[in-house]
Backbone as CSV, one residue per row, in Angstrom:
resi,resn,N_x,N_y,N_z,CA_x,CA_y,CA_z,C_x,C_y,C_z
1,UNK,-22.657,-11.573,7.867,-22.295,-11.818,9.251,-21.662,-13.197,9.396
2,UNK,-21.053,-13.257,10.249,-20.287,-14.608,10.479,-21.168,-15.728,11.197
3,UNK,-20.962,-16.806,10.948,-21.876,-17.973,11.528,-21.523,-18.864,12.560
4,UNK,-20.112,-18.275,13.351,-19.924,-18.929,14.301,-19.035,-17.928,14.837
5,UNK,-18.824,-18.713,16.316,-18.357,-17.435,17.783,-16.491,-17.722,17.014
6,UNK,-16.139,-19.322,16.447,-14.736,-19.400,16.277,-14.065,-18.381,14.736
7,UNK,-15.611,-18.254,13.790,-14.781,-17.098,12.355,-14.783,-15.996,13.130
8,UNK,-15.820,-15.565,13.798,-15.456,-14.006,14.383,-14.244,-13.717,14.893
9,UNK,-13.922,-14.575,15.934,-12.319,-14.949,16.703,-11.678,-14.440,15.543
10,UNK,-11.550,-15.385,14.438,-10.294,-15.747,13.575,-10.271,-14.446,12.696
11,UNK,-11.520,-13.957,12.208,-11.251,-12.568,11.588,-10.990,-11.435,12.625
12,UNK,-11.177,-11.561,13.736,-10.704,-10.501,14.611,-9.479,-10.501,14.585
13,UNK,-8.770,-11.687,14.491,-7.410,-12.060,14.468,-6.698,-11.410,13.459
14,UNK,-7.428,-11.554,12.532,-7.087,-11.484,11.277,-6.637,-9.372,10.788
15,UNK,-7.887,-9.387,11.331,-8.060,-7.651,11.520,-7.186,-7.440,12.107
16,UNK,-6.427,-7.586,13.361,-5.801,-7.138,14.413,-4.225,-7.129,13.656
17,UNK,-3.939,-8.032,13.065,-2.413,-8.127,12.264,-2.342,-7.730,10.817
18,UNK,-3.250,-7.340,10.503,-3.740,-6.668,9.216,-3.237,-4.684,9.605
19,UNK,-3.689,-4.726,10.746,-3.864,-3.375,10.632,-2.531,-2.765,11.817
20,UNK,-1.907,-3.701,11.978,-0.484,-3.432,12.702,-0.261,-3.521,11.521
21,UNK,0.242,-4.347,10.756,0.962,-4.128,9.183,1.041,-3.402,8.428
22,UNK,-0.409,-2.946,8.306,-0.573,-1.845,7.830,-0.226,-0.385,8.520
23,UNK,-0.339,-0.184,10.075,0.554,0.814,10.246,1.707,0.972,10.526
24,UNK,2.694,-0.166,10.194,4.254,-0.187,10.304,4.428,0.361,8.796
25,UNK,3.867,-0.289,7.899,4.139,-0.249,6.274,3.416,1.324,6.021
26,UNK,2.403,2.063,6.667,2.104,3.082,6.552,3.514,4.849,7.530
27,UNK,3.785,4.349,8.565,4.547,4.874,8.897,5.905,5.101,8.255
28,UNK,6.097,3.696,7.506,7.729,2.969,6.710,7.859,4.152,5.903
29,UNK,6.436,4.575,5.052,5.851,5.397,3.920,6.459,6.552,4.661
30,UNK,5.913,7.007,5.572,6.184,8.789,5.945,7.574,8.899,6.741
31,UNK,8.262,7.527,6.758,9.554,7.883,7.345,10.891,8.110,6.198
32,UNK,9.876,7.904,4.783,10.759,8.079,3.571,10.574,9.758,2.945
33,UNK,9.571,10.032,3.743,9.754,11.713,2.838,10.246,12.441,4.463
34,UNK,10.313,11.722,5.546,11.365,12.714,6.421,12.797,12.653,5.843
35,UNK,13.113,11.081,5.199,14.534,11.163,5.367,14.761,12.150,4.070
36,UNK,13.765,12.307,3.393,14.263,12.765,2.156,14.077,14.316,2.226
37,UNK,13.420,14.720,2.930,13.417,16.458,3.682,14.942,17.042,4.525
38,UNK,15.387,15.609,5.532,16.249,15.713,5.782,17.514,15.682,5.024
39,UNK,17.920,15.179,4.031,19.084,14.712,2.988,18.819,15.853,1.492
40,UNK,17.913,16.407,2.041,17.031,17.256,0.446,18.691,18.282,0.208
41,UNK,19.440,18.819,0.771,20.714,19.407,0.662,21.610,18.670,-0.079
42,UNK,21.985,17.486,0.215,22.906,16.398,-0.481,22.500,16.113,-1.706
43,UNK,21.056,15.606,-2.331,20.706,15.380,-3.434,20.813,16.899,-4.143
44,UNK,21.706,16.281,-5.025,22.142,17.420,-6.584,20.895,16.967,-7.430
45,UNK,19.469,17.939,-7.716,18.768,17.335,-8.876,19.992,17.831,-10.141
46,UNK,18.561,16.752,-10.937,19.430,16.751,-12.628,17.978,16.452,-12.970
47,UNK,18.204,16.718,-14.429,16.817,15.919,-15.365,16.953,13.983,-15.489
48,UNK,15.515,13.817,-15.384,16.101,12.298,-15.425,15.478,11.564,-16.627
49,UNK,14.672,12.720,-17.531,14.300,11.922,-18.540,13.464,11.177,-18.759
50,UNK,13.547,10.218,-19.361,13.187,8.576,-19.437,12.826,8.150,-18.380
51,UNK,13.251,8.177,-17.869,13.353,7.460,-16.342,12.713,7.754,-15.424
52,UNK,12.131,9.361,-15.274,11.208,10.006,-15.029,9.800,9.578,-15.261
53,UNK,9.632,9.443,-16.792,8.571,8.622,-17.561,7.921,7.151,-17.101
54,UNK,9.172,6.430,-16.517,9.421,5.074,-16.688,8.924,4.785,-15.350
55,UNK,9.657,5.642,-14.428,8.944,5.013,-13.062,7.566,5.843,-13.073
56,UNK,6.799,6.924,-13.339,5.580,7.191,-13.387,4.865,6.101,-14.309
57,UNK,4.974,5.246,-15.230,4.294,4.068,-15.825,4.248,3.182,-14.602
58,UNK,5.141,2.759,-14.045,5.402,1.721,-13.107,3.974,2.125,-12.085
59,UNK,4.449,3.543,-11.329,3.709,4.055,-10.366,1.870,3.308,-11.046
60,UNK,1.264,4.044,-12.250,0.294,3.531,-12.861,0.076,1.828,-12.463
61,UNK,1.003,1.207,-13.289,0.749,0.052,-13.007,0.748,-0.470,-12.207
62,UNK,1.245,0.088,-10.907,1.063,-0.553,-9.066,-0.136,-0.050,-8.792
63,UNK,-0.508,0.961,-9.101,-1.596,1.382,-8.935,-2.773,0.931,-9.031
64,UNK,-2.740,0.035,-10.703,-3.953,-0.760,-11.015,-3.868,-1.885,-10.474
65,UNK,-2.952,-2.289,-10.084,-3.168,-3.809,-9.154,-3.422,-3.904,-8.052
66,UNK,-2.928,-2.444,-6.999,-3.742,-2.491,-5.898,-4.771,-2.249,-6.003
67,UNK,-5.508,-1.448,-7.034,-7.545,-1.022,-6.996,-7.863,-2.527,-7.444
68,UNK,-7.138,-3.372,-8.933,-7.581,-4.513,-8.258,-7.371,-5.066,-7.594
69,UNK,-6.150,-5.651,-6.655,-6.574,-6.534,-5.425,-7.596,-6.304,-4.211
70,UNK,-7.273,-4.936,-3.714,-8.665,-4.225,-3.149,-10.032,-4.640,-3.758
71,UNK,-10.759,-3.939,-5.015,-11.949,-4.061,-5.451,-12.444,-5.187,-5.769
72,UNK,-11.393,-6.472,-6.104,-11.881,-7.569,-7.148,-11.699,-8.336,-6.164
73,UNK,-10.076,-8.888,-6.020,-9.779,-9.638,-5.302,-10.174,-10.062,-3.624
74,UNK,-10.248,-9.122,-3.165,-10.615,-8.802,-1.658,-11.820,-8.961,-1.457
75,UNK,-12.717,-7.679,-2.110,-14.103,-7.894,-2.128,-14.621,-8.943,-2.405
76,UNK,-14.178,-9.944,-3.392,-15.143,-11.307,-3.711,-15.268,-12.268,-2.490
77,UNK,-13.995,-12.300,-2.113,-13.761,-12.855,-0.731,-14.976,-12.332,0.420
78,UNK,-14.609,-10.816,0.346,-15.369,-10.375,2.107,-16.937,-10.773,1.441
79,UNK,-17.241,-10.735,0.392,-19.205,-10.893,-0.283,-19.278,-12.468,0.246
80,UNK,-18.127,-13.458,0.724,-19.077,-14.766,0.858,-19.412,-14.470,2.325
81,UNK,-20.274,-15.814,2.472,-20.788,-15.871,3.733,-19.704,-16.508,4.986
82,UNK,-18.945,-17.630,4.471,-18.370,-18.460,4.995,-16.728,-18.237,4.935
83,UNK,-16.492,-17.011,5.671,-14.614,-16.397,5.180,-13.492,-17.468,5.980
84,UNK,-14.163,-18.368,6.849,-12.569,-19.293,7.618,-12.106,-20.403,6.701
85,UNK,-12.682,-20.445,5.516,-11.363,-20.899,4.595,-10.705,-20.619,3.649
86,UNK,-11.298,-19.049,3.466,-10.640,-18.200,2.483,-9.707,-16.910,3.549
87,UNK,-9.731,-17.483,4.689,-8.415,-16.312,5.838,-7.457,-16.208,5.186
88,UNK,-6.469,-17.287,5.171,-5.142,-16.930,4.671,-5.112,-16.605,3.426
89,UNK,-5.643,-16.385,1.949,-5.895,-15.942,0.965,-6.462,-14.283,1.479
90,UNK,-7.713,-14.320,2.055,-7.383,-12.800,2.224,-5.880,-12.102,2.944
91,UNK,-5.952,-12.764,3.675,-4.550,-12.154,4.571,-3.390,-11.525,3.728
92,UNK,-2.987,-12.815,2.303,-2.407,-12.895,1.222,-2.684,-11.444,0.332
93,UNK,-4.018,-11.409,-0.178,-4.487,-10.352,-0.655,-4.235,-8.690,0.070
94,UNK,-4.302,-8.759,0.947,-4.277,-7.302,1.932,-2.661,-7.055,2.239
95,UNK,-2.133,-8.289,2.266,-0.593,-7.930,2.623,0.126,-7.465,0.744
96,UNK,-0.557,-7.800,0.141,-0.059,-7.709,-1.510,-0.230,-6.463,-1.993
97,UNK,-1.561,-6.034,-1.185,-1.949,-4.590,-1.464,-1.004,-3.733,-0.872
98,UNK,-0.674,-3.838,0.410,0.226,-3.093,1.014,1.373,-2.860,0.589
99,UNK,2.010,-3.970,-0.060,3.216,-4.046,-0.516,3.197,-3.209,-1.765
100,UNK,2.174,-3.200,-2.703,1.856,-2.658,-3.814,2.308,-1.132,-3.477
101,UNK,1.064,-0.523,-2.915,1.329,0.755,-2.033,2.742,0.860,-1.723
102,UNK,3.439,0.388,-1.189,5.007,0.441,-0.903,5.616,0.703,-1.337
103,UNK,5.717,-0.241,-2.576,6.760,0.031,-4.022,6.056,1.256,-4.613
104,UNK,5.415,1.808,-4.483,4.986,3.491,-5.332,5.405,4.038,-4.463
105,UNK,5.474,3.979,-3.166,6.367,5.160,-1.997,7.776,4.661,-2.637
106,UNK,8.089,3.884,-2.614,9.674,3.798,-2.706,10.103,4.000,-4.384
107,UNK,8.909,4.281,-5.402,9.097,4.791,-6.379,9.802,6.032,-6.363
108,UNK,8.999,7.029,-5.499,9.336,8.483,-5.542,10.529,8.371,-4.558
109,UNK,10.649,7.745,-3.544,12.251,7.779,-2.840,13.387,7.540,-4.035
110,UNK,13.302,6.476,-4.664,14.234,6.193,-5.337,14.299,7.255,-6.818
111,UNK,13.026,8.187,-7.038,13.040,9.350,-8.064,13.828,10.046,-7.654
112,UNK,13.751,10.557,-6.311,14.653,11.484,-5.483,15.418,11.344,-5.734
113,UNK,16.065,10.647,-5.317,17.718,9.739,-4.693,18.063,9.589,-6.194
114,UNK,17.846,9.363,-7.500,18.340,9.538,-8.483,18.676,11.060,-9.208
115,UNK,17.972,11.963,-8.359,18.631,13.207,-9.322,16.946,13.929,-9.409
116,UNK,16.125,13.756,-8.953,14.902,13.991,-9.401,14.172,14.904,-8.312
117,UNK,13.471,16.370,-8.945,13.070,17.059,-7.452,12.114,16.122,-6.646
118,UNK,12.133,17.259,-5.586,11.474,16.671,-4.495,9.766,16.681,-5.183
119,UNK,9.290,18.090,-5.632,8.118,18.097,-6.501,7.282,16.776,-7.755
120,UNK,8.462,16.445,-7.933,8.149,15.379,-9.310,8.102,13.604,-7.912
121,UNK,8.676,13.851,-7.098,8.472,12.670,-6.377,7.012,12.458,-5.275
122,UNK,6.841,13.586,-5.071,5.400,13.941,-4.189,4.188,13.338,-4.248
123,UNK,3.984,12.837,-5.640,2.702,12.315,-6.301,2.878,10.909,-6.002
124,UNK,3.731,10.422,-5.936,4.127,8.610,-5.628,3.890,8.940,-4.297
125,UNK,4.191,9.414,-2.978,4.053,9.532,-1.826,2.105,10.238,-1.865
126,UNK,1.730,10.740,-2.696,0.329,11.103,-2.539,-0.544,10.040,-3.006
127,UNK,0.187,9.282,-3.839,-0.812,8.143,-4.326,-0.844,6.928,-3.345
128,UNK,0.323,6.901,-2.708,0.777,5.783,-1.973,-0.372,6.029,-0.418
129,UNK,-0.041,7.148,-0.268,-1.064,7.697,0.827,-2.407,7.409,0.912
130,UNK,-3.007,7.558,-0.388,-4.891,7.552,-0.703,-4.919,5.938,-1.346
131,UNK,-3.769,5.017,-1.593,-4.322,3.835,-1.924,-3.755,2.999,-0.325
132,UNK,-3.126,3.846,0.470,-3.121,2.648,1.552,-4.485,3.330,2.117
133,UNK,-5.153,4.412,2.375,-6.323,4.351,3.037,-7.579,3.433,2.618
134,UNK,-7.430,3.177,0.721,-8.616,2.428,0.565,-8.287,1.125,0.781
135,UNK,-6.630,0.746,1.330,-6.742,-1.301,2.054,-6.877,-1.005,2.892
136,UNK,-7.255,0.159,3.795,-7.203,-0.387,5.304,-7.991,-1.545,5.879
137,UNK,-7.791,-2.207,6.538,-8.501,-3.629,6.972,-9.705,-3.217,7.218
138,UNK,-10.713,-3.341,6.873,-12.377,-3.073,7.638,-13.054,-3.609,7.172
139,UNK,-13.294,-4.851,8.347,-14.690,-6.070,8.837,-15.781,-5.091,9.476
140,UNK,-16.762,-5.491,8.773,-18.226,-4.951,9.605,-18.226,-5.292,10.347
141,UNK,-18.081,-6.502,11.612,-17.819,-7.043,12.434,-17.380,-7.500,13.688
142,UNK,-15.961,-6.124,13.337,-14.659,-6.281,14.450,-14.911,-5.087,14.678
């Protein structure tokens, strides 16, 4: 629990622009598989190979840095007692996660948009989906 009326303020604060961010950057996400439902006629697939391979490694490796910034990074932070001088470091942390999440949505946009079905891009938009639900901002608190 927080130990004064001014951290509660400041993590309320904190919560409140956390989780607009998070639903602009969550919407950003589902406004990339409309456009790509919509344009799905124009894209000629092809095999992409390598490249196929290459951004599913990538996808992995965004992956493990958002479970850690979430699990490691974040959490060590929310376990102290005293969070108003570790704010802008979390803030840092939660906006990194998001971004993380991002670049795996815009993995599978840009799978698309290279020649790649809509099927083989789905899983970057499904992963992107279930790792922005585990940053969502949530203070016991607010």
């Amino acid at each position: 629990m927080p130990g004064s009326e001014g951290q509660t303020t400041e993590i309320q604060s904190l919560a409140r622009s956390l989780r607009m961010m998070f639903a602009a950057m969550f919407v950003a996400c589902a406004l990339y598989i409309v456009v790509l439902v919509e344009l799905a006629d124009q894209i000629e697939p092809h095999p992409l190979g390598v490249w196929l391979n290459a951004l599913r490694a990538l996808a992995v490796f965004l992956a493990g840095g958002v479970l850690y910034v979430r699990f490691v990074l974040i959490a060590r932070i929310l376990g102290t007692d005293d969070l108003r001088p570790r704010i802008p470091k979390l803030r840092v942390y939660y906006v990194l996660s998001y971004v993380l999440c991002e670049a795996i949505a815009l993995g599978g946009f840009a799978l698309r948009f290279a020649g790649g079905s809509f099927n083989a891009a789905l899983p970057f938009f499904g992963a992107a989906v279930l790792l922005f639900a585990l940053c969502y901002p949530k203070f016991d608190w607010t």
